[in-house]
VEXMIKOL-544956 format. One record per residue: residue number from 1; residue in three letters; z negated, y, x of N, C-alpha, C, CB in turn. Coordinates in steps of 0.001 Angstrom, whole numbers, plus 500000, padded with zeros to 6 digits. Glycine has a CB too. Layout:
<pts>
+-----+-----+--------+---------+--------+--------+----------+---------+--------+---------+--------+--------+----------+---------+
|   k |   r |   n.up | n.north | n.east |  ca.up | ca.north | ca.east |   c.up | c.north | c.east |  cb.up | cb.north | cb.east |
+-----+-----+--------+---------+--------+--------+----------+---------+--------+---------+--------+--------+----------+---------+
| NUM | ALA |      Z |       Y |      X |      Z |        Y |       X |      Z |       Y |      X |      Z |        Y |       X |
...
+-----+-----+--------+---------+--------+--------+----------+---------+--------+---------+--------+--------+----------+---------+
</pts>
This chain:
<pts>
+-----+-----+--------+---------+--------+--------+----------+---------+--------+---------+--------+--------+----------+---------+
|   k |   r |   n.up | n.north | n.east |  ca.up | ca.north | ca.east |   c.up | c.north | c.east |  cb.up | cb.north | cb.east |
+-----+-----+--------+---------+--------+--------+----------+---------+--------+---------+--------+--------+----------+---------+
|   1 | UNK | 092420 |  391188 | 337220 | 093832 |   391529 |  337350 | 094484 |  391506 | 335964 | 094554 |   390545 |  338321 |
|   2 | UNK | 095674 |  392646 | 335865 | 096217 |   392308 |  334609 | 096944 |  391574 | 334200 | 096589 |   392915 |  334207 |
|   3 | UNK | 097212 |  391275 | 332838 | 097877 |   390074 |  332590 | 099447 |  390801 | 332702 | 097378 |   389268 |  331008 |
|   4 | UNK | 100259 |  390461 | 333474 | 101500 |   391056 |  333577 | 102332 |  390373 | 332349 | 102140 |   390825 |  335081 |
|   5 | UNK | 102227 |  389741 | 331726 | 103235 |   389645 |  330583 | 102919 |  390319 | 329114 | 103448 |   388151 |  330350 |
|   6 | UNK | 101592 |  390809 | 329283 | 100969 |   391665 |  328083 | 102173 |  392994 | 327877 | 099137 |   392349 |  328595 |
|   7 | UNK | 102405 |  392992 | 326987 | 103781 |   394560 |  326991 | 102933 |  395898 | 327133 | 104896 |   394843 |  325070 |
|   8 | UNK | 103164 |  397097 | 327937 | 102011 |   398180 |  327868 | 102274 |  398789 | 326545 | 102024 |   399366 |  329119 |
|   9 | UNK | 101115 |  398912 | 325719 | 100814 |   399734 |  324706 | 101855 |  400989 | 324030 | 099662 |   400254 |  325214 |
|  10 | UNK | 102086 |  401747 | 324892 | 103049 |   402716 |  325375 | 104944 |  402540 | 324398 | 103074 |   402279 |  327347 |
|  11 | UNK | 104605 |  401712 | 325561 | 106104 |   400424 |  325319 | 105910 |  399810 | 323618 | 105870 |   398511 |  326784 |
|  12 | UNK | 105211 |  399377 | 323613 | 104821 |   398579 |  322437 | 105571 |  400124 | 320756 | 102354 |   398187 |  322680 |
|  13 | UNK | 104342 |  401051 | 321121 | 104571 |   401987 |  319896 | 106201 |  402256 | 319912 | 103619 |   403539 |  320045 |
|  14 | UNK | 106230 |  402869 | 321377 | 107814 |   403426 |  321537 | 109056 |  402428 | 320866 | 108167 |   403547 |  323313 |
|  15 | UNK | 108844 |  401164 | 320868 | 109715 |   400053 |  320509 | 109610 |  400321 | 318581 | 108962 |   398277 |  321279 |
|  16 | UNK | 107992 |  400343 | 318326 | 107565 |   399947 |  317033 | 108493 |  401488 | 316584 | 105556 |   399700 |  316711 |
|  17 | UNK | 108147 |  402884 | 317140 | 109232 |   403636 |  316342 | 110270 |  403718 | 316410 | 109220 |   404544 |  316255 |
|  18 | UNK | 111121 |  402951 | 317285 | 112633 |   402880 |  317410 | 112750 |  401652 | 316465 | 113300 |   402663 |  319069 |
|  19 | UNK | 112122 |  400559 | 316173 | 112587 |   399474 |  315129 | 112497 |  400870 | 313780 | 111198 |   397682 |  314944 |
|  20 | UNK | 111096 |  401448 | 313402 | 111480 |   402038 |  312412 | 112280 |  402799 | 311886 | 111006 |   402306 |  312238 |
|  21 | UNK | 112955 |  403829 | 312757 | 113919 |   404671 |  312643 | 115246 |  404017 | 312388 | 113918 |   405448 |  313734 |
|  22 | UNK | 115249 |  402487 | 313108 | 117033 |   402098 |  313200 | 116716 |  401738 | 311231 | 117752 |   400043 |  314763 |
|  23 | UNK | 115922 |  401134 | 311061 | 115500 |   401081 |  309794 | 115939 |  401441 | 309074 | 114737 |   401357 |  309539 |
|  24 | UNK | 115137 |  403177 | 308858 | 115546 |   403732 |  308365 | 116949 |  404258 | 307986 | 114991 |   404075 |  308617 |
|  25 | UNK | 117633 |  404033 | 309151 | 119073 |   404494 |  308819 | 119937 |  403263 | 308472 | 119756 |   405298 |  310083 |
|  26 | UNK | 119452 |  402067 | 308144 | 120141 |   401052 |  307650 | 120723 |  400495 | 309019 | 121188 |   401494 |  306509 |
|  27 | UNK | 120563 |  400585 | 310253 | 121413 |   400533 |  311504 | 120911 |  398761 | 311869 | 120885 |   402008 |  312911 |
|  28 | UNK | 121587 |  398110 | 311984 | 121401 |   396659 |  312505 | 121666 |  396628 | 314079 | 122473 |   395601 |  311723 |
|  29 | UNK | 120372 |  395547 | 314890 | 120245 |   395722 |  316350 | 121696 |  395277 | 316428 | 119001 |   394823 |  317253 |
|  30 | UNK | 122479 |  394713 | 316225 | 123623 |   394377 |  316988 | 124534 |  396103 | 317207 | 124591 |   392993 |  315975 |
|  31 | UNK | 124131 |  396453 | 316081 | 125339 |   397904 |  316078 | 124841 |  399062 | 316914 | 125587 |   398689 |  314387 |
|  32 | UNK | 123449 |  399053 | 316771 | 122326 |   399630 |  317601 | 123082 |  400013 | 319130 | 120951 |   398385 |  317750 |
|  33 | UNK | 122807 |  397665 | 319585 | 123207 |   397505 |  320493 | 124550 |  398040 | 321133 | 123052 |   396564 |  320412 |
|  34 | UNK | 125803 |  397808 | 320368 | 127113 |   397800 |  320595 | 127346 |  399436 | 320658 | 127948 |   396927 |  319441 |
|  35 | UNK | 126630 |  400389 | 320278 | 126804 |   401528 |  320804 | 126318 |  402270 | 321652 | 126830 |   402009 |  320246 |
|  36 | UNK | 125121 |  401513 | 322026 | 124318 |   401825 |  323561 | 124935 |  400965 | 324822 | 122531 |   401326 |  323461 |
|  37 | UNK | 125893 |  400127 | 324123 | 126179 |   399464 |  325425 | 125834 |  398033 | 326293 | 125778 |   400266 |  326065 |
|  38 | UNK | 124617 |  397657 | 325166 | 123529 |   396402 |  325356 | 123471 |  395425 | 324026 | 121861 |   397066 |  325607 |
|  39 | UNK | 123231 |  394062 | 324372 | 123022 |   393087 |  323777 | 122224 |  393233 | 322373 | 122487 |   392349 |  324669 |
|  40 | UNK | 122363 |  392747 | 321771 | 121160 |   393132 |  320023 | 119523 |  392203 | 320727 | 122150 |   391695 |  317630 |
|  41 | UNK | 119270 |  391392 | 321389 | 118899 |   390644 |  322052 | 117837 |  391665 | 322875 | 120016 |   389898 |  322668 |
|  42 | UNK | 118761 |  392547 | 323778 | 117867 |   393473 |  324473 | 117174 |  394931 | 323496 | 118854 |   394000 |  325783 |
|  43 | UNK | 117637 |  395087 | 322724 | 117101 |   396109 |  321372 | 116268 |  395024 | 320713 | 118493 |   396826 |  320125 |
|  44 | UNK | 115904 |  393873 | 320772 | 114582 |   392977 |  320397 | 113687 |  393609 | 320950 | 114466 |   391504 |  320839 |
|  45 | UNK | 113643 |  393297 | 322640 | 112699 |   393213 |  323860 | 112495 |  394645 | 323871 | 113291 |   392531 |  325345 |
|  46 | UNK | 113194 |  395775 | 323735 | 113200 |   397055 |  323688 | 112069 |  397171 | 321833 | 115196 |   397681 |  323819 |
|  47 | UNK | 112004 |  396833 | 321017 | 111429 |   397054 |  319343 | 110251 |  396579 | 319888 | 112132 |   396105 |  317788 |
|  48 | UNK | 110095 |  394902 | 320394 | 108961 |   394688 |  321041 | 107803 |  395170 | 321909 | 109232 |   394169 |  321401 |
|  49 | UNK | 108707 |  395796 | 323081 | 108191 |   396741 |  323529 | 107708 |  396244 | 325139 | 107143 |   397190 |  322498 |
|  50 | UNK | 108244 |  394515 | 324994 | 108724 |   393545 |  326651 | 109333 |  394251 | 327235 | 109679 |   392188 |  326735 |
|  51 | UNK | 110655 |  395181 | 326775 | 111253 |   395612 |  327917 | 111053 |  397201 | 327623 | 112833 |   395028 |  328119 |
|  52 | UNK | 110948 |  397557 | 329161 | 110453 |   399119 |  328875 | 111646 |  399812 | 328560 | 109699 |   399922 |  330169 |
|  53 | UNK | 111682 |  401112 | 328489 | 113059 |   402104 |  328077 | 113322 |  403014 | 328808 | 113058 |   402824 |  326870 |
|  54 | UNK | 114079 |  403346 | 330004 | 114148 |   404600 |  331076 | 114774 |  405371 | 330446 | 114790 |   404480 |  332451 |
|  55 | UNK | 114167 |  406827 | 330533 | 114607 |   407643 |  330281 | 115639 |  408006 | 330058 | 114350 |   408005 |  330655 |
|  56 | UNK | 116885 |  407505 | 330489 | 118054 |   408022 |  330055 | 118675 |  406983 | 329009 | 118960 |   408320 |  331270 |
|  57 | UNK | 117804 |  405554 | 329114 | 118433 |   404876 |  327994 | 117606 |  405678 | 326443 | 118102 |   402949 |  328228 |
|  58 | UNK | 116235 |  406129 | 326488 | 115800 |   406704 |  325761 | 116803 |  407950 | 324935 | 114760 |   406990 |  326446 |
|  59 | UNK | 117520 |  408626 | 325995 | 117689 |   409761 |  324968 | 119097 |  409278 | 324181 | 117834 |   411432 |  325789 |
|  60 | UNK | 119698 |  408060 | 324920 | 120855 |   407725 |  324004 | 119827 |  406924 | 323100 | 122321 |   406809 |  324713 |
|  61 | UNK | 119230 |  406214 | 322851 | 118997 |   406245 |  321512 | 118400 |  407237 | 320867 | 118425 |   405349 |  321225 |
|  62 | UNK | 117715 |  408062 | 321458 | 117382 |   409168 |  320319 | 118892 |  409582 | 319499 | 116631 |   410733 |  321169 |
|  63 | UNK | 119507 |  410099 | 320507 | 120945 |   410179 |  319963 | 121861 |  409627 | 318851 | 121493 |   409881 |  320761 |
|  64 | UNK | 121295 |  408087 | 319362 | 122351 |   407331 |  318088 | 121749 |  406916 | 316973 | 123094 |   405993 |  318488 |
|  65 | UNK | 119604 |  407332 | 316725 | 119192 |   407505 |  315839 | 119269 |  408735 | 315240 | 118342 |   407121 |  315961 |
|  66 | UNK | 119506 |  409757 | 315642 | 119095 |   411136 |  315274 | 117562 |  411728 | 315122 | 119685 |   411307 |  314056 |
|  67 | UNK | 117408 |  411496 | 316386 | 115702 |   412126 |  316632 | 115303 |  412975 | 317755 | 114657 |   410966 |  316863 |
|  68 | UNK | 115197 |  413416 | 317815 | 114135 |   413937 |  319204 | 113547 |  412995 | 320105 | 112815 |   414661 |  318745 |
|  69 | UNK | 113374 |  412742 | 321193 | 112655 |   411863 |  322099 | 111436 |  411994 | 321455 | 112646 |   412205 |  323641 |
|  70 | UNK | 110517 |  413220 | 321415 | 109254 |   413078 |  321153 | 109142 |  412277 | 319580 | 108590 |   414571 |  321274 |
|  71 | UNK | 110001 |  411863 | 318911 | 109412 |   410959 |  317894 | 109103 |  410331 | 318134 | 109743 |   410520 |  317136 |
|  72 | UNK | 109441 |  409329 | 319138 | 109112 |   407889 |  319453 | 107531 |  408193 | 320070 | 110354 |   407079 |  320682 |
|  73 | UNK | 107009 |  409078 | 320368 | 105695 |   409193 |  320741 | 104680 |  409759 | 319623 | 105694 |   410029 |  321924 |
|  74 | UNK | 105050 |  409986 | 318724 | 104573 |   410538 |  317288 | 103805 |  409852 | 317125 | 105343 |   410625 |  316124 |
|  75 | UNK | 102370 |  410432 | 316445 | 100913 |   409408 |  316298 | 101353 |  408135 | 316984 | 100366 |   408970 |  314501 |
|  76 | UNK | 101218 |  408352 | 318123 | 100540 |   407596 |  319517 | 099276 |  407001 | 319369 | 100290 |   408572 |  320711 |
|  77 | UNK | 098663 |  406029 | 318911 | 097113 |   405487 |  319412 | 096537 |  405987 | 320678 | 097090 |   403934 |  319646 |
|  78 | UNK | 095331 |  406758 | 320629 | 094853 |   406966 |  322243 | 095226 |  408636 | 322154 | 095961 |   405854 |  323720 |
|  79 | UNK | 096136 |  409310 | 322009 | 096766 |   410404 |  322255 | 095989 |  411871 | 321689 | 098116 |   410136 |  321667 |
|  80 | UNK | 095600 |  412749 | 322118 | 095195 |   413788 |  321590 | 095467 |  413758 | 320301 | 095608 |   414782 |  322144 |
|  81 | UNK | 095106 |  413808 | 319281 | 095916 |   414285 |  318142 | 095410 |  415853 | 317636 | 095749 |   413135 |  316889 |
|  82 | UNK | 096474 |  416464 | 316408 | 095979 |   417969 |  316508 | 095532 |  417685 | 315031 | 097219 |   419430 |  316889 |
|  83 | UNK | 095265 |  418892 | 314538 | 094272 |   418739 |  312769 | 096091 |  418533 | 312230 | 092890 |   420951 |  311775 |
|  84 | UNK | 096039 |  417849 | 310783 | 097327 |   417969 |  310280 | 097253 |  416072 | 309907 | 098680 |   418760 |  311614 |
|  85 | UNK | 098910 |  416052 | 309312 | 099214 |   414711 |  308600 | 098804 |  413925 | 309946 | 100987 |   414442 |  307926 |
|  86 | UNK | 099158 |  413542 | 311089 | 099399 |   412558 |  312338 | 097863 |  412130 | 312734 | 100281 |   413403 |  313774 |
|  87 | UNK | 096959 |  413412 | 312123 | 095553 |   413281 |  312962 | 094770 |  412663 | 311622 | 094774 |   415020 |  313717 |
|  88 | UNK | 095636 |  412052 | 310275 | 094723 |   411608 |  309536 | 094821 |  410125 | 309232 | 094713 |   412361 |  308465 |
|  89 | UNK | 094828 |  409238 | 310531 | 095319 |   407832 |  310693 | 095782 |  407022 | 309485 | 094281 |   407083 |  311289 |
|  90 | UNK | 097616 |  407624 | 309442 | 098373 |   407015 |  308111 | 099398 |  405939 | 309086 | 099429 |   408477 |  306938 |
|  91 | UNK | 098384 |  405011 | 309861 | 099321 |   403747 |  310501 | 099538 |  402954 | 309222 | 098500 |   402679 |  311829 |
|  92 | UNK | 099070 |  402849 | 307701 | 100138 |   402097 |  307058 | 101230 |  402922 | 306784 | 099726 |   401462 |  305850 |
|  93 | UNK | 101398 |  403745 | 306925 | 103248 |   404197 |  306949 | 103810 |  403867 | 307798 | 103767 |   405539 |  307007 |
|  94 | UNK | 103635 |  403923 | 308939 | 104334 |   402792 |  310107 | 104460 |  401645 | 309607 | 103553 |   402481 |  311425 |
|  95 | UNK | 103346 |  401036 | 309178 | 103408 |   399269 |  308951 | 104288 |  399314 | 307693 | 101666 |   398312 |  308595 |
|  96 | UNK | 104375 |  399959 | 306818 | 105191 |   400109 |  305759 | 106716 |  400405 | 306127 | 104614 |   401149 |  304951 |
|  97 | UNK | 106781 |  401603 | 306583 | 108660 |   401610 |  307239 | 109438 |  400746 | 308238 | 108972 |   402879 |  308020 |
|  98 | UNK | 108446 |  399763 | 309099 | 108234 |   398850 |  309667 | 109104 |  397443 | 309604 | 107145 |   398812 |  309388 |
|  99 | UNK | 108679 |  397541 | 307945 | 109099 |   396037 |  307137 | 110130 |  396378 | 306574 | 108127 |   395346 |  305996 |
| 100 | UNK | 111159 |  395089 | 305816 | 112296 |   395486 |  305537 | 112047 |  395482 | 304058 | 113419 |   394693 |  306123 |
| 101 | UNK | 110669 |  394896 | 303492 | 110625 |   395394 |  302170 | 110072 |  396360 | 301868 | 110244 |   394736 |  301445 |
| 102 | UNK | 109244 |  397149 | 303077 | 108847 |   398664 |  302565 | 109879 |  399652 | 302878 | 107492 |   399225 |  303244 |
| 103 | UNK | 110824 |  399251 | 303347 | 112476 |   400261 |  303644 | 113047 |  400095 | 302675 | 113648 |   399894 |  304833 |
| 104 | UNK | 113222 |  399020 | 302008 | 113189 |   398771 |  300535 | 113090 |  399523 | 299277 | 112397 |   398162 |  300407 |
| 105 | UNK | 111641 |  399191 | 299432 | 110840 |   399349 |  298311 | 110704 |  401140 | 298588 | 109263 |   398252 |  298349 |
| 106 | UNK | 110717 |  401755 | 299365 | 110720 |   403440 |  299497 | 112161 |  404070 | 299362 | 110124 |   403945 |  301058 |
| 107 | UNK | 113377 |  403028 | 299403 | 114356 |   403541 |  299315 | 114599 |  403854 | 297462 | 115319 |   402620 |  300160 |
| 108 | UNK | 114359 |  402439 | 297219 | 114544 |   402617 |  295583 | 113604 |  403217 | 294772 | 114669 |   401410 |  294930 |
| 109 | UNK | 112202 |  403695 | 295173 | 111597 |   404886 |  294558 | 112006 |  406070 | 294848 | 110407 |   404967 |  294752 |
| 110 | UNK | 112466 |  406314 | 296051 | 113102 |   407872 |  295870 | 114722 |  407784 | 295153 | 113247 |   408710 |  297658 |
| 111 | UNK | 114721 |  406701 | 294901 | 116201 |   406898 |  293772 | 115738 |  407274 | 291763 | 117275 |   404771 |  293840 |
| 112 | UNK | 114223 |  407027 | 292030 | 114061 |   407206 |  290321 | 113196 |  408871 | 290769 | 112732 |   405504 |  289175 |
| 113 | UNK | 114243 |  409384 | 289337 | 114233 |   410764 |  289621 | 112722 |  411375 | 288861 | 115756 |   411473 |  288982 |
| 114 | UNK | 112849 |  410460 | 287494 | 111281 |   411065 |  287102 | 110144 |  410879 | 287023 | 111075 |   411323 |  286352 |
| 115 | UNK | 109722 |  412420 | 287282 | 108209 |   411889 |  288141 | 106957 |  411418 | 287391 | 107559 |   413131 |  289007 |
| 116 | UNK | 107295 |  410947 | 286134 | 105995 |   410059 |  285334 | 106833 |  409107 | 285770 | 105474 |   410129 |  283489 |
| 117 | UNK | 107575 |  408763 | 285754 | 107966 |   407684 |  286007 | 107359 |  407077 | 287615 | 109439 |   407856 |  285801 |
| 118 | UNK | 107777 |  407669 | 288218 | 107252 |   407171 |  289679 | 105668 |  406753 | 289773 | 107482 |   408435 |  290791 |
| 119 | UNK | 105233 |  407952 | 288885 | 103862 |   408216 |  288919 | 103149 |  406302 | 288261 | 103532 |   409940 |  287657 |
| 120 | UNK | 103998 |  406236 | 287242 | 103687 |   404893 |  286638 | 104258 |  403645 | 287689 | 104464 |   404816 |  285054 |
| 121 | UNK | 104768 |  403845 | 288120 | 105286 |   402974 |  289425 | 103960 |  402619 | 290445 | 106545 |   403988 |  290395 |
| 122 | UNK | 103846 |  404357 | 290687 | 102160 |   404096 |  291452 | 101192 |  403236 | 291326 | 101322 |   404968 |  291258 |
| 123 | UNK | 101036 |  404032 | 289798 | 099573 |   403190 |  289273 | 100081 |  401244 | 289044 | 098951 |   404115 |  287191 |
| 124 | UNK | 101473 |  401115 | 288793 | 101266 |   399498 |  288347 | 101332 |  398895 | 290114 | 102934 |   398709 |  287002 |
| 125 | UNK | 101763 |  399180 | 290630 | 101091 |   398848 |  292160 | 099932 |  398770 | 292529 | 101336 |   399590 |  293022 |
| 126 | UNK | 099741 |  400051 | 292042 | 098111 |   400335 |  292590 | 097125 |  398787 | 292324 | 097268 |   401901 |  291413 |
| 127 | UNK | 097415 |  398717 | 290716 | 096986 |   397686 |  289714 | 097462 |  396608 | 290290 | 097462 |   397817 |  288277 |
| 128 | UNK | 098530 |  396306 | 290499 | 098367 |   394937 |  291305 | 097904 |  394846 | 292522 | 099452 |   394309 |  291466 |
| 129 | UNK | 097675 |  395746 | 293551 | 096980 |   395438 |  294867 | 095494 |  395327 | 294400 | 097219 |   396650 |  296088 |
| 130 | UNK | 095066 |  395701 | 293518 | 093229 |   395786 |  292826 | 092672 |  396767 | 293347 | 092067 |   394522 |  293174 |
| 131 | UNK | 093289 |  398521 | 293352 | 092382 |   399133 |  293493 | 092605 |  399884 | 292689 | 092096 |   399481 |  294485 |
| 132 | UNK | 091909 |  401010 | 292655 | 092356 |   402679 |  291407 | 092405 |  403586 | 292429 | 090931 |   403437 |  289956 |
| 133 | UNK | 092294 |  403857 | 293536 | 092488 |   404853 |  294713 | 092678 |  404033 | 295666 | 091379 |   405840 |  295068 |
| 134 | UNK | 093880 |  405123 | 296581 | 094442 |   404860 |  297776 | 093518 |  404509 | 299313 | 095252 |   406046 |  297881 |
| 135 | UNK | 091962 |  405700 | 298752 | 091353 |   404793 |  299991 | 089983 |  403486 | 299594 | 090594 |   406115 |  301170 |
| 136 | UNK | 090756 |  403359 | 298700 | 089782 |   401792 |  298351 | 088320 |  401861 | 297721 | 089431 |   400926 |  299868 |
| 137 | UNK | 087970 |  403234 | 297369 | 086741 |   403375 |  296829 | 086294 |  402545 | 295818 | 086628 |   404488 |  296439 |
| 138 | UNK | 087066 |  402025 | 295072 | 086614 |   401198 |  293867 | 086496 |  399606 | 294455 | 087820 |   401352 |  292502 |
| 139 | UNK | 086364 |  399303 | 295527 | 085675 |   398121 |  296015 | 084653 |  397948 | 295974 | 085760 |   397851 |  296949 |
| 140 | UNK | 083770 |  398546 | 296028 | 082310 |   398911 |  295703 | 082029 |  398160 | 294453 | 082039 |   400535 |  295495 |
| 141 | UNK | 082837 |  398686 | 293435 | 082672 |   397956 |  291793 | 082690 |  397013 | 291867 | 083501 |   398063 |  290722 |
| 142 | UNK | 084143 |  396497 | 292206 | 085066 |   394929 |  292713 | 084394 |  394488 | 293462 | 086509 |   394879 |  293448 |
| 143 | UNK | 083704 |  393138 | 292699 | 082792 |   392040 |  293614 | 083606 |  390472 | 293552 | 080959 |   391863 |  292812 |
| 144 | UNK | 083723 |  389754 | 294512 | 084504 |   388694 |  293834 | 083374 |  387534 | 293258 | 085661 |   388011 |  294986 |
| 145 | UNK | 083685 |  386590 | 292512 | 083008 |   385876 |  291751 | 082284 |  385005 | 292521 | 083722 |   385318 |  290860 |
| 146 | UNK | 080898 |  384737 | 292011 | 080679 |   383665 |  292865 | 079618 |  383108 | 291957 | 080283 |   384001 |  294434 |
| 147 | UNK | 079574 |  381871 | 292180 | 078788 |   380520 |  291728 | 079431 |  380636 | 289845 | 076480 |   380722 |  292038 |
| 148 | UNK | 080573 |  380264 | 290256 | 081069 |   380088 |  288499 | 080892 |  379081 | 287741 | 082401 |   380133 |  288220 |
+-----+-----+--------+---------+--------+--------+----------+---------+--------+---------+--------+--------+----------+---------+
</pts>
């Protein structure tokens, strides 16, 4: 039998792209809340993905995010995907717009206008996470130390 307090999957993403979007627009659950009509409390359980979202509460928030319903289903886990950006599993951009320091940290790089500049932004990141490419190929090199 299932565990009935497990949140369905479904629920879960749909929540995870409505936290990102309010995000994105700088929107705080209380204001979220106060214009849908509901508690900041229930826009938790709704981000979480505990409480499900009926359809008509759905399209007012699409509304008071400015989206389409079908965003919130956008690279779906499980879901057909087609050839293109969605079908080339970039879930750290989720986990990144997600957080309030990668809403952050993406807001104030698209404020520096030049692009060596950014470009050097890249690489001293890059350099501090320890790699030289984005999909980690230089781990291979990178051994960590042992018997020192």
């Amino acid at each position: 039998m299932a565990n009935k307090r497990a949140p369905n999957p479904v629920d879960v993403h749909v929540g995870t792209r409505m936290r990102m979007r309010r995000m994105m627009l700088s929107v705080s659950q209380e204001k979220l809340g106060e214009a849908l009509g509901v508690s900041f409390q229930q826009i938790q359980k709704y981000e979480k993905g505990s409480n499900r979202i009926g359809a008509g509460r759905l399209q007012d928030i699409a509304n008071e995010l400015e989206v389409p319903i079908s965003y919130f289903y956008d690279d779906m886990p499980g879901a057909e995907q087609k050839p293109g950006f969605a079908a080339s599993g970039v879930s750290y951009v989720s986990e990144l717009l997600t957080s309030s320091d990668g809403v952050e940290l993406t807001r104030a790089f698209l404020r520096v206008k030049d692009p060596a500049v950014r470009r050097r932004i890249v690489e001293l990141v890059k350099s501090i996470a320890g790699q030289d490419d984005i999909n980690g190929s230089n781990q291979q090199q990178r051994q960590p130390a042992s018997n020192v």
